[in-house]
TORKOL-4160 file (C-alpha; in steps of 0.2 Angstrom, whole numbers, padded with zeros to 4 digits, m for minus):
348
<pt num="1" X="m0105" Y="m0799" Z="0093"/>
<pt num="2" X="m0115" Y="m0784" Z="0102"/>
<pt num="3" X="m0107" Y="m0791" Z="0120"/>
<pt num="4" X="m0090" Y="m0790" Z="0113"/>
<pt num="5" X="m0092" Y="m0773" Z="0107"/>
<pt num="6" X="m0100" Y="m0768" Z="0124"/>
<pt num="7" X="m0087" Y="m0776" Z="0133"/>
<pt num="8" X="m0073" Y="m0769" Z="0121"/>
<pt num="9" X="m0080" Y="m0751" Z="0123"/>
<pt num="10" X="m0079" Y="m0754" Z="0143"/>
<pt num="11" X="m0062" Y="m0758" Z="0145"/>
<pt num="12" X="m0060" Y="m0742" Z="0132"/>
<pt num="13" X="m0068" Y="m0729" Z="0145"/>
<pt num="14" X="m0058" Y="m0738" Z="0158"/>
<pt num="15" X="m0042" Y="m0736" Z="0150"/>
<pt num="16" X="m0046" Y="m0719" Z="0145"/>
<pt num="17" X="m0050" Y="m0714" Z="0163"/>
<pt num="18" X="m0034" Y="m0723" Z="0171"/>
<pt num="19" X="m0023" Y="m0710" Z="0159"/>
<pt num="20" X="m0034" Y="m0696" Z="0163"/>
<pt num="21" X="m0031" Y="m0697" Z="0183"/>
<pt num="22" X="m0011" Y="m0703" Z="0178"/>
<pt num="23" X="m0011" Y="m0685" Z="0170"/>
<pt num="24" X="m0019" Y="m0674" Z="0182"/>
<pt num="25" X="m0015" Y="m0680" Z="0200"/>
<pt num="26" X="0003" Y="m0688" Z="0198"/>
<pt num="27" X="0007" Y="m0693" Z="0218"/>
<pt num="28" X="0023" Y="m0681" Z="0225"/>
<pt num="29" X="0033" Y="m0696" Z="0226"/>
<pt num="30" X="0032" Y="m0699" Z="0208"/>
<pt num="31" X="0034" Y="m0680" Z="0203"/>
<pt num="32" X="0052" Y="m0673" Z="0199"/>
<pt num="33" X="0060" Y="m0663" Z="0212"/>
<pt num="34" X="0062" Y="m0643" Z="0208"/>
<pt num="35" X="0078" Y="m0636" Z="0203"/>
<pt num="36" X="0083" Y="m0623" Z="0211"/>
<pt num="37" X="0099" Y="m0612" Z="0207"/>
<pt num="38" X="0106" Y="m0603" Z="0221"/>
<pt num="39" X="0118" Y="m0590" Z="0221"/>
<pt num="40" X="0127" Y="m0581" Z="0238"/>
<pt num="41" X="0139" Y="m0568" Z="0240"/>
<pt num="42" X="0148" Y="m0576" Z="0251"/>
<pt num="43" X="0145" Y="m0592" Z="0261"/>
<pt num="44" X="0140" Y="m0593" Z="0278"/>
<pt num="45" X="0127" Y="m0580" Z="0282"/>
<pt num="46" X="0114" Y="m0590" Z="0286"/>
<pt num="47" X="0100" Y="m0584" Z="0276"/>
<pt num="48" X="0106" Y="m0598" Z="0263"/>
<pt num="49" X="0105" Y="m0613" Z="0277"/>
<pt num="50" X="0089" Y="m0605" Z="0281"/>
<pt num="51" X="0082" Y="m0605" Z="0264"/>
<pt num="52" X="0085" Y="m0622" Z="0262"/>
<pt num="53" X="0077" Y="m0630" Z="0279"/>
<pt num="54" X="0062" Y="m0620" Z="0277"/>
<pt num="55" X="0057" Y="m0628" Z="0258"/>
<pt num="56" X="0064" Y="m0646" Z="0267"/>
<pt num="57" X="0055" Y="m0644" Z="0284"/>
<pt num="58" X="0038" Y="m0640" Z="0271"/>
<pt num="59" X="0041" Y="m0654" Z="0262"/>
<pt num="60" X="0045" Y="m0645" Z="0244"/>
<pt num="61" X="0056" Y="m0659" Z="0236"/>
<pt num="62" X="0071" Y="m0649" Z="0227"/>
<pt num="63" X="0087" Y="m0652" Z="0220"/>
<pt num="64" X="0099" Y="m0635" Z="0226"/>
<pt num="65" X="0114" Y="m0630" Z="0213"/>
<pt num="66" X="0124" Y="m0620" Z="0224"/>
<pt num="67" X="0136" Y="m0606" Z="0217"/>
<pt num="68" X="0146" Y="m0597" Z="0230"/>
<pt num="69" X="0151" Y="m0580" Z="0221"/>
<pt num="70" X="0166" Y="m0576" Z="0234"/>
<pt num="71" X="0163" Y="m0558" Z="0233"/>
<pt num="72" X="0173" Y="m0560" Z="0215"/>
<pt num="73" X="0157" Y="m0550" Z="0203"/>
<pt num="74" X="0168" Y="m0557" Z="0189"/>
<pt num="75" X="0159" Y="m0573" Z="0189"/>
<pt num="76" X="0142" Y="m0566" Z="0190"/>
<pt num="77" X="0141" Y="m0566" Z="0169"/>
<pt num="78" X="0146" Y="m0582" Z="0169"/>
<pt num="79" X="0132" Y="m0589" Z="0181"/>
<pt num="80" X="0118" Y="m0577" Z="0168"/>
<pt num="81" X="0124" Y="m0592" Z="0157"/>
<pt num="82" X="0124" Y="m0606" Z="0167"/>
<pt num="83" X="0104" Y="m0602" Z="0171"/>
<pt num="84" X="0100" Y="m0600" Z="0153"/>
<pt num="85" X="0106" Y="m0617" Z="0151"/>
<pt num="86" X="0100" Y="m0626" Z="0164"/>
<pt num="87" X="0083" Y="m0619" Z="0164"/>
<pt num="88" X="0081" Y="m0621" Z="0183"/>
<pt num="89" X="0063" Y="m0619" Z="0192"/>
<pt num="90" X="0068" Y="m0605" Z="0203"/>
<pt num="91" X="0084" Y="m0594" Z="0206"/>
<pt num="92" X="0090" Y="m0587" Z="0223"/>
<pt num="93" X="0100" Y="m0573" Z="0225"/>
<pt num="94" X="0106" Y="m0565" Z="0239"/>
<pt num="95" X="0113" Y="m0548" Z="0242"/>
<pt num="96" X="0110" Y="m0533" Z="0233"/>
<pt num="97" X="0124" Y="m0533" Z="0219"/>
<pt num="98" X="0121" Y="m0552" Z="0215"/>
<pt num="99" X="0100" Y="m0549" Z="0212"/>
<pt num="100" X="0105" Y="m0534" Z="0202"/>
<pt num="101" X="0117" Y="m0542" Z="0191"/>
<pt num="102" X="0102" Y="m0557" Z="0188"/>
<pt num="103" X="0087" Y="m0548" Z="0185"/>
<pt num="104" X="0095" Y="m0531" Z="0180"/>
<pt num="105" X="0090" Y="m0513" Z="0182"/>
<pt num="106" X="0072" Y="m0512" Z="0176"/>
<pt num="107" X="0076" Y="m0499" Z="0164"/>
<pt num="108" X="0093" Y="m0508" Z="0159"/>
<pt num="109" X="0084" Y="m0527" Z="0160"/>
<pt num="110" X="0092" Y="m0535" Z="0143"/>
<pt num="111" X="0086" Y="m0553" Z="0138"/>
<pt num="112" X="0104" Y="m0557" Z="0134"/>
<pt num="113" X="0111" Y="m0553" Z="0149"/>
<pt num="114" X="0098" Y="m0555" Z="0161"/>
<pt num="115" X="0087" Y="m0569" Z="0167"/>
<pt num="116" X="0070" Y="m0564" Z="0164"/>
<pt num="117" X="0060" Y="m0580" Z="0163"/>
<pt num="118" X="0062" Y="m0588" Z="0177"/>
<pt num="119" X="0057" Y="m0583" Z="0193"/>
<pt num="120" X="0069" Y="m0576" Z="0206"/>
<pt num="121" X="0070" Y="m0576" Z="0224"/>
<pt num="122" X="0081" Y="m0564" Z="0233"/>
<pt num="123" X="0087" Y="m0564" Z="0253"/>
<pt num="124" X="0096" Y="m0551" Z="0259"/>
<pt num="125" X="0093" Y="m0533" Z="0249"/>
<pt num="126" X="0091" Y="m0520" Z="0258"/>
<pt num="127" X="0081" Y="m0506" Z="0245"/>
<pt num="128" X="0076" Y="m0516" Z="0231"/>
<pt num="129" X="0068" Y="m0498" Z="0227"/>
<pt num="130" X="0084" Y="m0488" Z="0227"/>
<pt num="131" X="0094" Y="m0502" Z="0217"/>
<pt num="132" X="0081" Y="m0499" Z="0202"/>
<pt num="133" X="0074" Y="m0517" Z="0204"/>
<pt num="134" X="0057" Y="m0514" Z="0207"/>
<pt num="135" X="0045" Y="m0497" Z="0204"/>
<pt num="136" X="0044" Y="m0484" Z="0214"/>
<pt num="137" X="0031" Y="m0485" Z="0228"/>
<pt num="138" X="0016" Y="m0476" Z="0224"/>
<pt num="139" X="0012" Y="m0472" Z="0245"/>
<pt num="140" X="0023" Y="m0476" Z="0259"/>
<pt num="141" X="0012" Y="m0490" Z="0265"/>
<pt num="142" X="0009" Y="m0498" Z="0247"/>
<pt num="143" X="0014" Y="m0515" Z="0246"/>
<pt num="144" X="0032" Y="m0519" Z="0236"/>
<pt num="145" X="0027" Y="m0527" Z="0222"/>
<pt num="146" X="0040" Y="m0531" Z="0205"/>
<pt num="147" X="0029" Y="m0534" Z="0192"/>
<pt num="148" X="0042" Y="m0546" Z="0184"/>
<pt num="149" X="0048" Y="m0561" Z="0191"/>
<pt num="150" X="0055" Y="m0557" Z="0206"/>
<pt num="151" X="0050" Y="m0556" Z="0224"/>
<pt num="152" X="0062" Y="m0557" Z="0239"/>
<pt num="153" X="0066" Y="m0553" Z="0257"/>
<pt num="154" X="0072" Y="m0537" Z="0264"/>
<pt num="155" X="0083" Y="m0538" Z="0280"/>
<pt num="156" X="0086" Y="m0519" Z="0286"/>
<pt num="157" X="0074" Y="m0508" Z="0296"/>
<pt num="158" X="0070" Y="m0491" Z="0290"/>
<pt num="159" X="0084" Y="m0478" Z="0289"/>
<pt num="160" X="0072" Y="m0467" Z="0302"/>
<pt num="161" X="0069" Y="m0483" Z="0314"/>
<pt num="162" X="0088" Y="m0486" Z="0313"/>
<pt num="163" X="0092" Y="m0469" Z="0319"/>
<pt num="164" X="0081" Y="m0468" Z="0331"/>
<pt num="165" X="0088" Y="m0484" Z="0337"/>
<pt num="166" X="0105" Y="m0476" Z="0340"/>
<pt num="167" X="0098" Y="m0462" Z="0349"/>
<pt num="168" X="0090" Y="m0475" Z="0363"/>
<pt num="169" X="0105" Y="m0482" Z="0364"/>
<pt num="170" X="0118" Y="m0468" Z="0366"/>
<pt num="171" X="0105" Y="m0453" Z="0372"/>
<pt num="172" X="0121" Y="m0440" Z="0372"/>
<pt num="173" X="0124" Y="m0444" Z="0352"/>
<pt num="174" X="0127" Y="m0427" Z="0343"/>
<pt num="175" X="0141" Y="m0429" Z="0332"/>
<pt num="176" X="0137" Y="m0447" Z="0319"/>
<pt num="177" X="0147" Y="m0455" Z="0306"/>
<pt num="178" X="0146" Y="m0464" Z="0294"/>
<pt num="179" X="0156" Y="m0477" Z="0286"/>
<pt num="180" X="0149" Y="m0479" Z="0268"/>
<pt num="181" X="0156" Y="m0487" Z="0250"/>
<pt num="182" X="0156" Y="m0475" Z="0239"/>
<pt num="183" X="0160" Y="m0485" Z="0226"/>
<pt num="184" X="0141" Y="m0492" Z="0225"/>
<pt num="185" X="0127" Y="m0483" Z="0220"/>
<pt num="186" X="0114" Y="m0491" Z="0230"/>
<pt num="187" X="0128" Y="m0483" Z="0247"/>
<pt num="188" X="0128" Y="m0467" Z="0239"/>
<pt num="189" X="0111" Y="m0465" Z="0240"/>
<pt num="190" X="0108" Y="m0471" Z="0258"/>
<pt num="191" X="0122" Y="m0458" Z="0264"/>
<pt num="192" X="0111" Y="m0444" Z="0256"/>
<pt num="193" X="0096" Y="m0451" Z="0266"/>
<pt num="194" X="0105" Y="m0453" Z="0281"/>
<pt num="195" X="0112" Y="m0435" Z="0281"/>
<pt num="196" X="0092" Y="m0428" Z="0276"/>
<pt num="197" X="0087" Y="m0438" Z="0292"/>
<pt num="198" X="0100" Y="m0431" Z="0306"/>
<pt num="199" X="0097" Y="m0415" Z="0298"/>
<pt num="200" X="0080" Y="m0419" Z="0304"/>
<pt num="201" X="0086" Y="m0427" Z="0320"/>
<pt num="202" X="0097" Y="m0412" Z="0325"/>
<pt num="203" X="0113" Y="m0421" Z="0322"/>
<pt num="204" X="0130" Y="m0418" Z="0313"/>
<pt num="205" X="0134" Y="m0431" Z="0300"/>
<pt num="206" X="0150" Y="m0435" Z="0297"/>
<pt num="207" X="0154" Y="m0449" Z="0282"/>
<pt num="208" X="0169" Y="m0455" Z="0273"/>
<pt num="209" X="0172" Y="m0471" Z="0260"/>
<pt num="210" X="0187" Y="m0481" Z="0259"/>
<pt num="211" X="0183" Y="m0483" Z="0240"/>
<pt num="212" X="0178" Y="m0473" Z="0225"/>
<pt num="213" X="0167" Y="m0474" Z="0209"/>
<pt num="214" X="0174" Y="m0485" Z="0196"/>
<pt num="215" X="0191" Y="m0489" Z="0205"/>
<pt num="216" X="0194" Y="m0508" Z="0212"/>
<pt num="217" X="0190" Y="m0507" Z="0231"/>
<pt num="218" X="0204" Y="m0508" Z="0240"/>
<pt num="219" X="0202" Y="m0515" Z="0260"/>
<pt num="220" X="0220" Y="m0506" Z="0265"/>
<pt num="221" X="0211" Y="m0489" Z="0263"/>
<pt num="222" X="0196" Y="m0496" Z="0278"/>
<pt num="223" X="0212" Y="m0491" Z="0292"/>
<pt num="224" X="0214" Y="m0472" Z="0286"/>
<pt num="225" X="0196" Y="m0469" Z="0284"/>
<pt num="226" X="0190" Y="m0476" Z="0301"/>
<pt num="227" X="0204" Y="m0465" Z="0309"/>
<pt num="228" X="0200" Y="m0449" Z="0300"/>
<pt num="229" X="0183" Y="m0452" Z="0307"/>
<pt num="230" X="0190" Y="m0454" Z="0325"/>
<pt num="231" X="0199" Y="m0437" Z="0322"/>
<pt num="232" X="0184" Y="m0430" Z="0318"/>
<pt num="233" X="0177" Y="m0435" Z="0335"/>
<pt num="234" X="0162" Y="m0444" Z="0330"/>
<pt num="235" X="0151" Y="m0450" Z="0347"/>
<pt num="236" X="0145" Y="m0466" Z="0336"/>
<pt num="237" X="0151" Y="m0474" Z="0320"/>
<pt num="238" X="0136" Y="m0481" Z="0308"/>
<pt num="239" X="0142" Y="m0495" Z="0298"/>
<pt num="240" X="0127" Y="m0498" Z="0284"/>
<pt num="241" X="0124" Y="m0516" Z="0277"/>
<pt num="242" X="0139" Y="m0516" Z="0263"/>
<pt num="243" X="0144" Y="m0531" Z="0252"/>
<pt num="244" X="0161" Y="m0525" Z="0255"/>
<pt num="245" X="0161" Y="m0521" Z="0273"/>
<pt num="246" X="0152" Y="m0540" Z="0276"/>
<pt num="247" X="0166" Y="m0547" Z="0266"/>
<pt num="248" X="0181" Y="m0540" Z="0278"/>
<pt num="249" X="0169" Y="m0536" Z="0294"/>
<pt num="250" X="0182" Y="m0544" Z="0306"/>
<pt num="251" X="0196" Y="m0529" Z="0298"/>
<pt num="252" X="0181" Y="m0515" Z="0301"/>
<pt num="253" X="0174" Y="m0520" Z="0314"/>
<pt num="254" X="0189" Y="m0524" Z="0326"/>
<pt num="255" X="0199" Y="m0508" Z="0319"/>
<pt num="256" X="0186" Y="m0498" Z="0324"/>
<pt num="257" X="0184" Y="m0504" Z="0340"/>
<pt num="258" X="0204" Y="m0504" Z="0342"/>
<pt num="259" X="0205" Y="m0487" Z="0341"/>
<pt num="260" X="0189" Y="m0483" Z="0352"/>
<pt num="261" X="0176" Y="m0481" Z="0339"/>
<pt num="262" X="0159" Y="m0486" Z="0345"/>
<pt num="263" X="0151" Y="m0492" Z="0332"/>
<pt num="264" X="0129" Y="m0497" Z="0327"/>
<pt num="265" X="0130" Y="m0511" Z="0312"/>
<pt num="266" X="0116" Y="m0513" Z="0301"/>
<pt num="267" X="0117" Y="m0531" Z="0300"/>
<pt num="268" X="0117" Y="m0546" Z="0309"/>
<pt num="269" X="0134" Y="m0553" Z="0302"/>
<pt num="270" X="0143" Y="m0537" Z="0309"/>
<pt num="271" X="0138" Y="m0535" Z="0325"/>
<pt num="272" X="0144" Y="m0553" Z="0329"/>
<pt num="273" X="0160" Y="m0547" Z="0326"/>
<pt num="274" X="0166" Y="m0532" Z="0336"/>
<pt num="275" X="0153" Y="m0520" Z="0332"/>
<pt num="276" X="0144" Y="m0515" Z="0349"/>
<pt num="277" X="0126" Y="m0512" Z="0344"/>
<pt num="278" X="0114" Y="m0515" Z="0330"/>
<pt num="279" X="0095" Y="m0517" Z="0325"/>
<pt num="280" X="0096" Y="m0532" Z="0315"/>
<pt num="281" X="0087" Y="m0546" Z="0305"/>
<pt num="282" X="0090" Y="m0562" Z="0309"/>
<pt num="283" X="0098" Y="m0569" Z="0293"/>
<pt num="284" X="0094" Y="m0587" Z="0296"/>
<pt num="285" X="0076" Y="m0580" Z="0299"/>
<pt num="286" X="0077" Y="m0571" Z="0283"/>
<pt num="287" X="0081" Y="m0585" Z="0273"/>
<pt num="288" X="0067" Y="m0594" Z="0278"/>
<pt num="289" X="0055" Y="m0581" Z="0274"/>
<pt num="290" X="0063" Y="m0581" Z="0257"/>
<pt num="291" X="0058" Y="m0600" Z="0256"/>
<pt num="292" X="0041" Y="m0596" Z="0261"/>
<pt num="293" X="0040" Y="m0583" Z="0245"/>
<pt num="294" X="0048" Y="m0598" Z="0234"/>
<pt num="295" X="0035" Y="m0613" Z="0240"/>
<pt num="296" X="0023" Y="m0599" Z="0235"/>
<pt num="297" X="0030" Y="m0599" Z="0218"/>
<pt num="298" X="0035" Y="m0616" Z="0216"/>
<pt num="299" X="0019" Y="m0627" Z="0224"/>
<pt num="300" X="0005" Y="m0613" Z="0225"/>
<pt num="301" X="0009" Y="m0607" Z="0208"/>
<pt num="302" X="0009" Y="m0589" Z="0210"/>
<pt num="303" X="0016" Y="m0574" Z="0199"/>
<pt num="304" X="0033" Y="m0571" Z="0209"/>
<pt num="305" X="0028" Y="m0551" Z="0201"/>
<pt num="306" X="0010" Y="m0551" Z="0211"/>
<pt num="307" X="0021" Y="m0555" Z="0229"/>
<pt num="308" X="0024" Y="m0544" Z="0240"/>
<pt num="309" X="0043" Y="m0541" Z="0244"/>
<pt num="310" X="0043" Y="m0539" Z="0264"/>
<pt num="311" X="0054" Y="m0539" Z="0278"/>
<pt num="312" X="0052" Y="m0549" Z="0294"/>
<pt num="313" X="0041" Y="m0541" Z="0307"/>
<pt num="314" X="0052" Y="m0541" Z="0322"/>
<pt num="315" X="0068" Y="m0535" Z="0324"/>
<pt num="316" X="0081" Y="m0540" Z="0337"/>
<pt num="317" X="0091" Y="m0527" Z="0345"/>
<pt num="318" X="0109" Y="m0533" Z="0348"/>
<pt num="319" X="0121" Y="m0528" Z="0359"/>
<pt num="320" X="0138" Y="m0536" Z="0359"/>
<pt num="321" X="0144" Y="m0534" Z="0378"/>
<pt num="322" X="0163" Y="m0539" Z="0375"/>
<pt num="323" X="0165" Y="m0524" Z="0362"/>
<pt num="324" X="0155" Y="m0512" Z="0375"/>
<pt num="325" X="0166" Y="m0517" Z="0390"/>
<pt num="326" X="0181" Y="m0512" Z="0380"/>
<pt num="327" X="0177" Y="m0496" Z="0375"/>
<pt num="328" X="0164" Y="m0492" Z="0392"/>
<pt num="329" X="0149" Y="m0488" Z="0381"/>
<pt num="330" X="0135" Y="m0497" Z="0389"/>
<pt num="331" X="0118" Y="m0498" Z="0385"/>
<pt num="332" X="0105" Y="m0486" Z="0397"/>
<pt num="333" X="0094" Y="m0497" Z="0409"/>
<pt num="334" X="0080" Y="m0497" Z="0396"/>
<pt num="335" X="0089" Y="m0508" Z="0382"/>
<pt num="336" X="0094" Y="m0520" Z="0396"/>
<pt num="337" X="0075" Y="m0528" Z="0398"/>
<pt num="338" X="0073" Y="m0532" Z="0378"/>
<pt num="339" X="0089" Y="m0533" Z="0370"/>
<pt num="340" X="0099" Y="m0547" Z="0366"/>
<pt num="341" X="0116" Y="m0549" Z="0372"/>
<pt num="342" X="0132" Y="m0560" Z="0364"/>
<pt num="343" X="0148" Y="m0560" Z="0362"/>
<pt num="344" X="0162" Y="m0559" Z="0349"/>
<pt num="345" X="0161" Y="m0576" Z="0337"/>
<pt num="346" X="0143" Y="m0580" Z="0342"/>
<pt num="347" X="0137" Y="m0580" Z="0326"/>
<pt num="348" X="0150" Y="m0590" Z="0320"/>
């Protein structure tokens, strides 16, 4: 009777420790992939395609609901639902006005409207700082950190690095202008820091907007506005990252070039238009980062609030030679040894 008690009791323990290590160390084939919900503006930038290889290439197994918002913000709500009933690992966002419309302002940040319990990703937003989605910095050189459940990838340089830029481009520059939408806040503010830095720089700023607060943008009014800007004799158009300039880049971009605008973009998408120059991100590089940030989250388990929000560490300096030939503005000798030349569609 004792040995069948001992031997009942040792098939016990072993049984007890076979679900122990069952519940502690399942193998990854066995695991569930994550889901991950992905919202882009508009389809094609790369930063998406990019976003996806890197978390395949690392082997994070994941499941990718893909909403493709089309520039139409209408639909935005009704992806805030979709989320909340889903209940997805992680969500991606990409572009300024999309995160925004996620997450929300942190002082507007509404649990009914927002998604603020599962973390978030974002690719592709130039001032998280300025569109209210994270704190203010407490130095320049603090890190960029949420505190809620966001992180992300910048894709612009500096305003001052930017500017800079142009003037190494086109040493003669003295008259700038600016292409803005006025009809976003985030825009708004980046005219007024713009206009502060060529103060600085000792140039004249010249901006206009094809579109103004609270009235439905209107691409007909880009035409008027980039030729008002060529009567104003402007040496070098600045066309910012814009949700709405990237959604009709060819239109801006080949207008302005048309009637001899030479024109700096401040993102990648544009200047593989017709844009002649830019300081750029490369998107698909960006996107990738962004998939760095969500392994972090997803496999290493960390606070997507305690994440630093970054931008890549190099830039490429882009010059389009097709758009410079046809207007004669080419790049000094010194651009020639580091930048990188293309053409019209290469993005494509």
């Amino acid at each position: 009777m004792q040995k069948q008690d001992a031997t009942m009791l040792q098939i016990l323990r072993s049984l007890l420790l076979a679900l122990a290590l069952a519940t502690t160390a399942v193998p990854a084939s066995w695991a569930e992939p994550f889901t991950i919900y992905m919202i882009v503006h508009r389809a094609g930038s790369g930063a998406d395609a990019g976003f996806r290889d890197y978390l395949k290439a690392n082997g994070v197994d994941a499941e990718f609901i893909l909403r493709d918002m089309e520039n139409d913000r209408s639909r935005l709500p009704g992806y805030v639902e979709e989320i909340k009933a889903l209940r997805p690992d992680l969500v991606y966002t990409q572009t300024t006005s999309v995160t925004r419309a996620i997450i929300g302002r942190m002082e507007e940040a509404d649990p009914d409207k927002n998604v603020l319990d599962t973390p978030i990703v974002f690719a592709m937003v130039s001032y998280p700082d300025r569109a209210k989605l994270v704190p203010e910095l407490a130095a320049p050189d603090a890190p960029m950190l949420s505190k809620r459940n966001l992180t992300g990838v910048r894709h612009v340089v500096s305003d001052r690095v930017r500017l800079n830029a142009m003037r190494r481009y086109m040493p003669t520059l003295q008259k700038l202008g600016m292409l803005y939408d006025k009809s976003s806040n985030a825009q708004r503010n980046a005219e007024k820091t713009v206009r502060t830095l060529a103060e600085e720089f000792g140039l004249e700023l010249i901006s206009d907007s094809p579109t103004e607060p609270d009235v439905e943008r209107d691409p007909a009014q880009i035409e008027p506005t980039l030729r008002r800007l060529k009567d104003a004799g402007v040496d070098l158009l600045y066309i910012p990252p814009s949700n709405f300039f990237g959604a009709h880049a060819e239109l801006v971009t080949g207008l302005a070039t048309e009637i001899g605008l030479p024109t700096f973009c401040g993102v990648e998408t544009l200047v593989y238009q017709h844009c002649i120059t830019g300081l750029v991100s490369p998107l698909y590089a960006v996107g990738r980062f962004a998939g760095f940030k969500a392994e972090q989250i997803l496999v290493g388990g960390l606070d997507p609030g305690d994440i630093p929000i970054e931008t890549l560490s190099r830039f490429s300096f882009v010059v389009n030679m097709e758009a410079a030939h046809k207007l004669k503005v080419y790049p000094p000798m010194e651009i020639l040894r580091f930048a990188q030349f293309i053409k019209t569609g290469d993005g494509s």
